[in-house]
PDB file of N, CA, C and O in Angstrom:
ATOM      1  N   UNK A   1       0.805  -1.193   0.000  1.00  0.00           N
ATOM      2  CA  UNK A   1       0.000   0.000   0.000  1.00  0.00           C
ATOM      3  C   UNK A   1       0.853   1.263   0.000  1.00  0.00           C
ATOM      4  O   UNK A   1       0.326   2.355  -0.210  1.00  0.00           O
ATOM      5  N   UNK A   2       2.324   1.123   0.260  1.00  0.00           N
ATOM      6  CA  UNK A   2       2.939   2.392   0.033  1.00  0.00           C
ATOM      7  C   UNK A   2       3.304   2.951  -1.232  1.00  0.00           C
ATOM      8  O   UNK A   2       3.379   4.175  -1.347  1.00  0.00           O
ATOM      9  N   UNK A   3       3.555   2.138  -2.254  1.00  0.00           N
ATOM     10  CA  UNK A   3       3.655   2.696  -3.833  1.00  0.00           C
ATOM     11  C   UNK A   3       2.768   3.864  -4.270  1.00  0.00           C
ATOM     12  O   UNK A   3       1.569   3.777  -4.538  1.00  0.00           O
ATOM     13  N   UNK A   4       3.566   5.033  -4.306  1.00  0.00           N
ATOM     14  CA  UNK A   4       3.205   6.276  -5.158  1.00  0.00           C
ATOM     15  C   UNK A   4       2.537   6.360  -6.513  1.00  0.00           C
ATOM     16  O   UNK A   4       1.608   7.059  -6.918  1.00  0.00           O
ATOM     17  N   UNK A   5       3.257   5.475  -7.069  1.00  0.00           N
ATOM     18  CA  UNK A   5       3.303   5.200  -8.528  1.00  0.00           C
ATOM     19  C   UNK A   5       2.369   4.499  -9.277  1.00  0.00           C
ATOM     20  O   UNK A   5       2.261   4.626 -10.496  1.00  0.00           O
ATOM     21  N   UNK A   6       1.647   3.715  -8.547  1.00  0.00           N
ATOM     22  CA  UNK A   6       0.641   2.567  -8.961  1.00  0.00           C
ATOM     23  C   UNK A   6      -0.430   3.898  -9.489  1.00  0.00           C
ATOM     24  O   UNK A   6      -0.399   4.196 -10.683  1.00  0.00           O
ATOM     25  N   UNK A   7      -1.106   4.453  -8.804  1.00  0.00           N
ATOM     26  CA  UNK A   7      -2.142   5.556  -9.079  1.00  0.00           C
ATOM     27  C   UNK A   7      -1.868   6.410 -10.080  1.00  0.00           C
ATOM     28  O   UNK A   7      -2.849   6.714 -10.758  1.00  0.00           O
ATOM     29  N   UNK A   8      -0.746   6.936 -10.414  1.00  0.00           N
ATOM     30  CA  UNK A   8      -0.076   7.736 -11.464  1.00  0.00           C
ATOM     31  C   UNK A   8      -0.425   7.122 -12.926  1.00  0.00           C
ATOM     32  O   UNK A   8      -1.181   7.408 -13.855  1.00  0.00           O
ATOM     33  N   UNK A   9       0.742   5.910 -12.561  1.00  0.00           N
ATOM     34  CA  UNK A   9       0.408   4.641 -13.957  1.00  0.00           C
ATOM     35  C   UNK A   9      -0.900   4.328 -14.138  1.00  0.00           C
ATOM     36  O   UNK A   9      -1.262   4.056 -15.283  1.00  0.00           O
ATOM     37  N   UNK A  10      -1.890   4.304 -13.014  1.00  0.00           N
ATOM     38  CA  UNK A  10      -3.429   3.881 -13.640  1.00  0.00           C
ATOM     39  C   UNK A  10      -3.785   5.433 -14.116  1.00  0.00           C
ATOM     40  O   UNK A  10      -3.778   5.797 -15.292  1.00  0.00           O
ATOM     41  N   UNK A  11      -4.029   6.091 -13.230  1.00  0.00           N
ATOM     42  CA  UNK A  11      -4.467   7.471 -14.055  1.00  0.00           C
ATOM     43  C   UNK A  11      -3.705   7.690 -15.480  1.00  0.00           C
ATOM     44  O   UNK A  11      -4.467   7.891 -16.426  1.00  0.00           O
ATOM     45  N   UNK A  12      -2.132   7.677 -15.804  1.00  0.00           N
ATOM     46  CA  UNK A  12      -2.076   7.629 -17.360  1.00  0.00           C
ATOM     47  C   UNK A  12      -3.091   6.475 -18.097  1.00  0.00           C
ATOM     48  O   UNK A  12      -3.821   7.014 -18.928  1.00  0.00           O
ATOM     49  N   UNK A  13      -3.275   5.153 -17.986  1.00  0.00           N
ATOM     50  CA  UNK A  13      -3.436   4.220 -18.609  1.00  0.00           C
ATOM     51  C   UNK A  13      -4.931   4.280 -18.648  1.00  0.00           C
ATOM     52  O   UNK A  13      -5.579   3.768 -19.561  1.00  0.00           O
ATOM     53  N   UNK A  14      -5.430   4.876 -17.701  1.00  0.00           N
ATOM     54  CA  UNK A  14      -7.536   5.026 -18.118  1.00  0.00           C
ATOM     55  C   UNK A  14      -7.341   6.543 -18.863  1.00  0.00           C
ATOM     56  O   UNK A  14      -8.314   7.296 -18.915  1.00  0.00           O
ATOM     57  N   UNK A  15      -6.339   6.855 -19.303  1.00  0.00           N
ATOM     58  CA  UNK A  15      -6.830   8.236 -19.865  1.00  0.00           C
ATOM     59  C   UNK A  15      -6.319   7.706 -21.478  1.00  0.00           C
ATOM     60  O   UNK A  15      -6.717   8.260 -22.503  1.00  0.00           O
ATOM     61  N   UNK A  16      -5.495   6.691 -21.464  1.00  0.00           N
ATOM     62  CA  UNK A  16      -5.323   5.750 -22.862  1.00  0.00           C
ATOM     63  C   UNK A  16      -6.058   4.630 -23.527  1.00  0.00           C
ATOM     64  O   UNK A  16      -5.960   4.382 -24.729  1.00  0.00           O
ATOM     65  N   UNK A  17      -6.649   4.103 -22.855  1.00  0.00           N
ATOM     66  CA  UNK A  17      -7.492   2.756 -22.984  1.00  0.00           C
ATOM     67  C   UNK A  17      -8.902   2.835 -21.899  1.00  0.00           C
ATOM     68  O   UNK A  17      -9.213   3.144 -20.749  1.00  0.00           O
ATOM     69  N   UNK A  18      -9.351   2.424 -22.912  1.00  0.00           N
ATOM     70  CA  UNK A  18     -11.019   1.981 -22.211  1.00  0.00           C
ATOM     71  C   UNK A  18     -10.668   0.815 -20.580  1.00  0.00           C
ATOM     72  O   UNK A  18      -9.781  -0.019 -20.761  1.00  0.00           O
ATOM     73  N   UNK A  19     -11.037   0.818 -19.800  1.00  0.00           N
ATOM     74  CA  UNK A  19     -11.525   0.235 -18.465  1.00  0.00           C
ATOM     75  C   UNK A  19     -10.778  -1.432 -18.715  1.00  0.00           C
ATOM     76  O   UNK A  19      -9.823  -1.901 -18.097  1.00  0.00           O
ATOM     77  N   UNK A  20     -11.364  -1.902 -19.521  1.00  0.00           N
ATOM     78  CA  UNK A  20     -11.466  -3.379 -19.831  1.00  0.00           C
ATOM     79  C   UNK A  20     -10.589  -3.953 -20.626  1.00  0.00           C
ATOM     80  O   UNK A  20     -10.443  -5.078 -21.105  1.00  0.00           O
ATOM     81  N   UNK A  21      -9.979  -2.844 -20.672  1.00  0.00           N
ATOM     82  CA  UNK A  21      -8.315  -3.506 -21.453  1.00  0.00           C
ATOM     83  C   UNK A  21      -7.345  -3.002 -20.393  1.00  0.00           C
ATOM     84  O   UNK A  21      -6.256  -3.575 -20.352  1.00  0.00           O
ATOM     85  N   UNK A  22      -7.486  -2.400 -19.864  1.00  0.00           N
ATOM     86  CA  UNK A  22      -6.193  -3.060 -18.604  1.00  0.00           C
ATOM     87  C   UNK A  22      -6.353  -3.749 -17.226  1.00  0.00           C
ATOM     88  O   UNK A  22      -7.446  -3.828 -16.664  1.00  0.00           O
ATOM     89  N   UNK A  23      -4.882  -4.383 -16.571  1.00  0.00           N
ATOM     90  CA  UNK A  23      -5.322  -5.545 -16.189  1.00  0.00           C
ATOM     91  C   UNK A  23      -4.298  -5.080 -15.202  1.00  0.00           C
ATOM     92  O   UNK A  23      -3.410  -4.461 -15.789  1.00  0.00           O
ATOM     93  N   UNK A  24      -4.127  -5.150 -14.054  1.00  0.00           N
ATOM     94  CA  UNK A  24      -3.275  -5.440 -12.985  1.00  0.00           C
ATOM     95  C   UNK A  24      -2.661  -6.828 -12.725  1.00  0.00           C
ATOM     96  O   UNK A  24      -3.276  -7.895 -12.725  1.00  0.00           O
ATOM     97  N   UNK A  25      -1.310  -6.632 -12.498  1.00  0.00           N
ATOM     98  CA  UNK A  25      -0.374  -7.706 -12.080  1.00  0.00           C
ATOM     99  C   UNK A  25       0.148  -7.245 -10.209  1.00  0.00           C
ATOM    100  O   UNK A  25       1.217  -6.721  -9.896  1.00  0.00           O
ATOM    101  N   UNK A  26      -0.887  -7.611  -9.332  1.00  0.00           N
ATOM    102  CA  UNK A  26      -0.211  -7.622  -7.999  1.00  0.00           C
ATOM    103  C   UNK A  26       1.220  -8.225  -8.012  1.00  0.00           C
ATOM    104  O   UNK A  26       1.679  -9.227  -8.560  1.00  0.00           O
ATOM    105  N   UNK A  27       1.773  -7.255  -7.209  1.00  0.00           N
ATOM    106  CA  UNK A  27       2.909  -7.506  -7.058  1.00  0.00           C
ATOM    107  C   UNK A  27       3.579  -7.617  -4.840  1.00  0.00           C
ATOM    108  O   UNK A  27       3.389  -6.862  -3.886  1.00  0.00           O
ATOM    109  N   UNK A  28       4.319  -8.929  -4.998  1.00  0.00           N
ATOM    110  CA  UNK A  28       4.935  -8.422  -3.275  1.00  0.00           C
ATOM    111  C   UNK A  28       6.156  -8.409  -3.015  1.00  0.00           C
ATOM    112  O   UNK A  28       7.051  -8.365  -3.859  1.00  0.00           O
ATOM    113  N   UNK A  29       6.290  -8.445  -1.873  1.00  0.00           N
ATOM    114  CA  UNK A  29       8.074  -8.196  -1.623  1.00  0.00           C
ATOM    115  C   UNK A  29       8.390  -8.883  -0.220  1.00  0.00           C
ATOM    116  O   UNK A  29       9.424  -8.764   0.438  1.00  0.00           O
ATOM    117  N   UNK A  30       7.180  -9.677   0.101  1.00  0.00           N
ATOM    118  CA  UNK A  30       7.318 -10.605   0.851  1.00  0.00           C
ATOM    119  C   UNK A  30       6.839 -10.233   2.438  1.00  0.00           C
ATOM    120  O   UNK A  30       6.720 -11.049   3.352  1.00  0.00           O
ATOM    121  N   UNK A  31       6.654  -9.106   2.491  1.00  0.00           N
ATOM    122  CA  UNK A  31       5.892  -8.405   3.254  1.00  0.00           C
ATOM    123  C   UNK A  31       4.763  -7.745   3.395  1.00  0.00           C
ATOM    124  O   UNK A  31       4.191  -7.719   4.484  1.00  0.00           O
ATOM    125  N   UNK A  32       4.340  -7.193   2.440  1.00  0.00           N
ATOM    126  CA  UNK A  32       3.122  -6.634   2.188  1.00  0.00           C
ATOM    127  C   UNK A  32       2.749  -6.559   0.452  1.00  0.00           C
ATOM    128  O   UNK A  32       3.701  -6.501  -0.326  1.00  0.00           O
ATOM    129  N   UNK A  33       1.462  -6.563  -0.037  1.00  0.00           N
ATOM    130  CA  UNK A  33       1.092  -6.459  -0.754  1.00  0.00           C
ATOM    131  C   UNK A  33       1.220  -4.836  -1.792  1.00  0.00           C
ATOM    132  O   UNK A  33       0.101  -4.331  -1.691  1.00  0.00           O
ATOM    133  N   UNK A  34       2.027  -4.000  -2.598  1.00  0.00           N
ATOM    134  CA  UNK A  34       2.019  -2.949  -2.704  1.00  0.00           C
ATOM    135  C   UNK A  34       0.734  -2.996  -3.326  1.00  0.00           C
ATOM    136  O   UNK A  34       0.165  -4.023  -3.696  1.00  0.00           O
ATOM    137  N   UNK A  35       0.108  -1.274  -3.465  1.00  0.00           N
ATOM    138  CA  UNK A  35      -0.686  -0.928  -4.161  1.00  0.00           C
ATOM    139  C   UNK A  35      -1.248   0.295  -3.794  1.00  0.00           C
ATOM    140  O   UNK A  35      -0.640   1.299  -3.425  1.00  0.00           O
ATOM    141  N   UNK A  36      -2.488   0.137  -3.925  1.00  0.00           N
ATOM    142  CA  UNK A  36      -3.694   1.204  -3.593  1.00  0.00           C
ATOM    143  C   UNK A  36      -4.967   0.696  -3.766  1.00  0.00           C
ATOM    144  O   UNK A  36      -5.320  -0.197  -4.536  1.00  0.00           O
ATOM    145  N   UNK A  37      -5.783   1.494  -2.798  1.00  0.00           N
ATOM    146  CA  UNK A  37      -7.032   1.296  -2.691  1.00  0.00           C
ATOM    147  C   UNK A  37      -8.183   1.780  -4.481  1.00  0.00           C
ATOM    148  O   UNK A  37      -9.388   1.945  -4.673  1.00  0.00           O
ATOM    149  N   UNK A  38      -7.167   1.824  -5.221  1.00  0.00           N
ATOM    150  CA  UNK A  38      -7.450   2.765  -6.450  1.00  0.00           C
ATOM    151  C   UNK A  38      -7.590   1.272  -7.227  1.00  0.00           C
ATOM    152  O   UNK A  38      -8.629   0.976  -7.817  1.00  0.00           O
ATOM    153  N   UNK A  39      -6.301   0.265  -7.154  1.00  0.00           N
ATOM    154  CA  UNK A  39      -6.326  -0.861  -7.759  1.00  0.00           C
ATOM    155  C   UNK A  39      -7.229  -1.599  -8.050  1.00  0.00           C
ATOM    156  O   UNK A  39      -7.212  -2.222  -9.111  1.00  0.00           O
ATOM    157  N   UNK A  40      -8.620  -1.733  -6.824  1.00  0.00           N
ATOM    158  CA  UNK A  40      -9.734  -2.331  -6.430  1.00  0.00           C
ATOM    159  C   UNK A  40     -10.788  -1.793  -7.789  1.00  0.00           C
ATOM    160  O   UNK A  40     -11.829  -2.436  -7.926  1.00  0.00           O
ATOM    161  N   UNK A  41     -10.611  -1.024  -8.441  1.00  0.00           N
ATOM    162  CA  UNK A  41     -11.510  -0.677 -10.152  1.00  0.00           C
ATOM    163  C   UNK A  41     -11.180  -1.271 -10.768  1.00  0.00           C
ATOM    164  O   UNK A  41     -12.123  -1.652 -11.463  1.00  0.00           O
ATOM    165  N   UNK A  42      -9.725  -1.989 -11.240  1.00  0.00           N
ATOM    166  CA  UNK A  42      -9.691  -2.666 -12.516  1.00  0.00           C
ATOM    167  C   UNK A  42      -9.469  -4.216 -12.107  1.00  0.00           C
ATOM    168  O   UNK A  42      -9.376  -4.587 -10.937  1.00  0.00           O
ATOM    169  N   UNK A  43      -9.405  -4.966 -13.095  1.00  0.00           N
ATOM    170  CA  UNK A  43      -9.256  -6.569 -13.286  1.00  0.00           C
ATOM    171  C   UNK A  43      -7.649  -6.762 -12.823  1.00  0.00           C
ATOM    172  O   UNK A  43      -6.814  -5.858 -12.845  1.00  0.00           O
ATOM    173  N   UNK A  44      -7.410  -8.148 -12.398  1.00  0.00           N
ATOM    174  CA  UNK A  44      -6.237  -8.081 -11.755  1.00  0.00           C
ATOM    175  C   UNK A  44      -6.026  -9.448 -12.591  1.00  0.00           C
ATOM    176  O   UNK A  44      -6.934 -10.240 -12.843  1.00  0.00           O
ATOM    177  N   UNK A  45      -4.442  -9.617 -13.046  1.00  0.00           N
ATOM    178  CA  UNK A  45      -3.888 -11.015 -13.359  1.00  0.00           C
ATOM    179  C   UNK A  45      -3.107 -11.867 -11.735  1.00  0.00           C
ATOM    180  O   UNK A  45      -2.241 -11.564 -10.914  1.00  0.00           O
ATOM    181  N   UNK A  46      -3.953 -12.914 -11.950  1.00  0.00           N
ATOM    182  CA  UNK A  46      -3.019 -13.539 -10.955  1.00  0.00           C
ATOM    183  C   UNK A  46      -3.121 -15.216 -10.826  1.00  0.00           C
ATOM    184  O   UNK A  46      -3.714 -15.797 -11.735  1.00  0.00           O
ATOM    185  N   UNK A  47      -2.547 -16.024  -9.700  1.00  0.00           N
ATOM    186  CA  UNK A  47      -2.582 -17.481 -10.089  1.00  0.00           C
ATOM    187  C   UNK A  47      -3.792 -18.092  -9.856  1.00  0.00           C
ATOM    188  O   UNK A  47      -4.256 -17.904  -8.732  1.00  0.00           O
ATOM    189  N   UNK A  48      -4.463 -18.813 -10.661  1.00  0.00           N
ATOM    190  CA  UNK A  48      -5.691 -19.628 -10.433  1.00  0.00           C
ATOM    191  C   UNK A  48      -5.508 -20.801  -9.578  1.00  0.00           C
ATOM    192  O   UNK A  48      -4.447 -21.326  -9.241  1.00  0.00           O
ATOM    193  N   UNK A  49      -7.079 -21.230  -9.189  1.00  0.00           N
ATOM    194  CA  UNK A  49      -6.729 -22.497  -8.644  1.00  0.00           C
ATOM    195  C   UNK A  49      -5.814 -23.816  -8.865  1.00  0.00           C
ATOM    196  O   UNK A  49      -5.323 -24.665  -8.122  1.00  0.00           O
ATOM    197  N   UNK A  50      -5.830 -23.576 -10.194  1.00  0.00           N
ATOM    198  CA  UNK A  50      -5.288 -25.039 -11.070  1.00  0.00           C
ATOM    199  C   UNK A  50      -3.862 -23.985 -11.255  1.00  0.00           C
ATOM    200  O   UNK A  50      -3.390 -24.558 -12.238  1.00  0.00           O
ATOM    201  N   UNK A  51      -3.076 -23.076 -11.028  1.00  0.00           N
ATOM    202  CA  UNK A  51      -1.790 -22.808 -11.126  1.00  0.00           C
ATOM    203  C   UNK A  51      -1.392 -22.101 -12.191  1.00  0.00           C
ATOM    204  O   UNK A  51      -0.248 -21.709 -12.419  1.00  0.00           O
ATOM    205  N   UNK A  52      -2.565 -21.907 -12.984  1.00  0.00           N
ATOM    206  CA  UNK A  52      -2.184 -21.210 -14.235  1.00  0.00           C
ATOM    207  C   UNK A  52      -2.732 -19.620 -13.801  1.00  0.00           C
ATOM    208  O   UNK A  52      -3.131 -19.174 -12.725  1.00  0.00           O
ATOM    209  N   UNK A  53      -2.545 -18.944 -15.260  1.00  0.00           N
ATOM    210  CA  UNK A  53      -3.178 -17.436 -14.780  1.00  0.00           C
ATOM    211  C   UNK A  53      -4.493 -17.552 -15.509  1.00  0.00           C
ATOM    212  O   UNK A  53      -4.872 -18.198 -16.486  1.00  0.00           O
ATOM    213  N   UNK A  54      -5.382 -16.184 -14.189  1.00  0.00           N
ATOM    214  CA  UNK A  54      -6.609 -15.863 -14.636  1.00  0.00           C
ATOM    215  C   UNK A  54      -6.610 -14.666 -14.906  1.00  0.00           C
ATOM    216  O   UNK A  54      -5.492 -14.173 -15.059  1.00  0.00           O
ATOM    217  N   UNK A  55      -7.693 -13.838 -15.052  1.00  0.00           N
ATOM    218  CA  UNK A  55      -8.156 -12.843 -14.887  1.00  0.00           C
ATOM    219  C   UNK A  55      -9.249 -12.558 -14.160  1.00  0.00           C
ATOM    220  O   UNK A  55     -10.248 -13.153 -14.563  1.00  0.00           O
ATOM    221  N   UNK A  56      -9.504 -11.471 -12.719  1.00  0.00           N
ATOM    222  CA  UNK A  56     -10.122 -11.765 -12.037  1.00  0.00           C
ATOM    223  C   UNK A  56     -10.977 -10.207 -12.203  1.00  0.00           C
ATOM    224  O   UNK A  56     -10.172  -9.278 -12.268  1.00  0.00           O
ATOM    225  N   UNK A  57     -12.122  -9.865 -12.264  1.00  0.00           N
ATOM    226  CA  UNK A  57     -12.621  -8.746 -12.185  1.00  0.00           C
ATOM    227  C   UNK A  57     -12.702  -8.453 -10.697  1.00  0.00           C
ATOM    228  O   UNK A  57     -12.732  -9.265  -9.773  1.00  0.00           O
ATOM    229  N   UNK A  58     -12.742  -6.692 -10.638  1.00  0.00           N
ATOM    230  CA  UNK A  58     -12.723  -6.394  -9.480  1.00  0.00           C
ATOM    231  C   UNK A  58     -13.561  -6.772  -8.328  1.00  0.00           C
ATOM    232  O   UNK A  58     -14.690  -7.139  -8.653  1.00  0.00           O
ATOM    233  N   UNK A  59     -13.306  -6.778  -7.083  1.00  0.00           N
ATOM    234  CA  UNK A  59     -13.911  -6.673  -5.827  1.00  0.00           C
ATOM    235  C   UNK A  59     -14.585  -8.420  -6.111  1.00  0.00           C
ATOM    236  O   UNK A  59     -15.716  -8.732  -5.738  1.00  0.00           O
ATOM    237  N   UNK A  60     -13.728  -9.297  -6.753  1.00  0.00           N
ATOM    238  CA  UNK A  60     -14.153 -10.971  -6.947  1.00  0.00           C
ATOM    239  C   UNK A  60     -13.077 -11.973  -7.061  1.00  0.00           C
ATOM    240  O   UNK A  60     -11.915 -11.902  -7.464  1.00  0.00           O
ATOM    241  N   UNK A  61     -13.761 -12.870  -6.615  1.00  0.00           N
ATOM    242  CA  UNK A  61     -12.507 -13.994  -6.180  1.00  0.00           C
ATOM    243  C   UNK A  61     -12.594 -15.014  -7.412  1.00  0.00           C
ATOM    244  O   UNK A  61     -11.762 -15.920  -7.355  1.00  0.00           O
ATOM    245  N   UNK A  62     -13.354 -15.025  -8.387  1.00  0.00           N
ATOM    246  CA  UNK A  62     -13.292 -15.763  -9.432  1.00  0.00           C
ATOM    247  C   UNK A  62     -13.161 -15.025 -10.873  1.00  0.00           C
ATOM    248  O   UNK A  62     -13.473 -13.857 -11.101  1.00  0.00           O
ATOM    249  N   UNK A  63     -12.551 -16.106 -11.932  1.00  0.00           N
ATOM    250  CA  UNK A  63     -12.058 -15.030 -12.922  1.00  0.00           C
ATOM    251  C   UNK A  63     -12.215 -16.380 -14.167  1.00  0.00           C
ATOM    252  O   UNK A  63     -12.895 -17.401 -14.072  1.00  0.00           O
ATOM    253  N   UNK A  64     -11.344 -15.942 -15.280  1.00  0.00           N
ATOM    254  CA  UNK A  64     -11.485 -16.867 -15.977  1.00  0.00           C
ATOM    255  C   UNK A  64      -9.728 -17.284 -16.851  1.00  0.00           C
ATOM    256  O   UNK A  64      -8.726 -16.621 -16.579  1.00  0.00           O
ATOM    257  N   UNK A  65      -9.717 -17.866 -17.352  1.00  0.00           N
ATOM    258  CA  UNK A  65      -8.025 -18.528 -17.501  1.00  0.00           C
ATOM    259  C   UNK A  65      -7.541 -17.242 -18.666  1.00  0.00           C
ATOM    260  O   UNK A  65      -8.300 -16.570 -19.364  1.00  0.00           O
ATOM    261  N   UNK A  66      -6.282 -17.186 -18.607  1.00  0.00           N
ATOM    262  CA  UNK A  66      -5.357 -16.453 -19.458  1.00  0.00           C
ATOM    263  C   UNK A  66      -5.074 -17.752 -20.480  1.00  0.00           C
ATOM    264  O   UNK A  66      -5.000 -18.891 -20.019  1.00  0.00           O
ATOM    265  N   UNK A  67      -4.941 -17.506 -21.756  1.00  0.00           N
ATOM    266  CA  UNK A  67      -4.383 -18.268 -22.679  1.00  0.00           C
ATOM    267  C   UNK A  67      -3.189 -17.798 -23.005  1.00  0.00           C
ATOM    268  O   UNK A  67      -2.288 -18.620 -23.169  1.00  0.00           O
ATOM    269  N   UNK A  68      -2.924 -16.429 -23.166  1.00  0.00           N
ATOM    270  CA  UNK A  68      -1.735 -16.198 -23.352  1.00  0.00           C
ATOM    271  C   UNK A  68      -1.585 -14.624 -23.233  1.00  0.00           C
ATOM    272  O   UNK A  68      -2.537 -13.916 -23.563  1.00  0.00           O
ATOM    273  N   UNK A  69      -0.460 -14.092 -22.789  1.00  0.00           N
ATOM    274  CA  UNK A  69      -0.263 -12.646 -21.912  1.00  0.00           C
ATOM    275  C   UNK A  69       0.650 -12.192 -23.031  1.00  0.00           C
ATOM    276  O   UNK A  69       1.182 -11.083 -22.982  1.00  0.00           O
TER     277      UNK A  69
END
């Protein structure tokens, strides 16, 4: 939650692309989760049940598989 930058990069990137074409990649450092409470609007990439990647829409715990990134 301390990253400056996350909010910056989304504010450029919704002022370039429609909502539903970008995608968040959470990222950690083994301590905390960086981000922002800003992150919680768009779709996030991350590992599915079965180990592969999904795509998860916001404020939801289910998503659907990545074929290829």
């Amino acid at each position: 939650m301390a990253s400056r930058w996350c909010p910056w990069e989304l504010g450029y990137a919704d002022g370039k692309k429609p909502n539903e074409k970008i995608a968040i990649v959470p990222t950690r450092d083994g301590q905390a989760t960086h981000g922002n409470e800003c992150l919680q609007l768009y779709r996030r990439i991350e590992v599915d049940n079965a180990g592969g990647l999904g795509i998860f829409n916001p404020n939801t715990t289910s998503g659907y598989k990545v074929n290829s990134i």
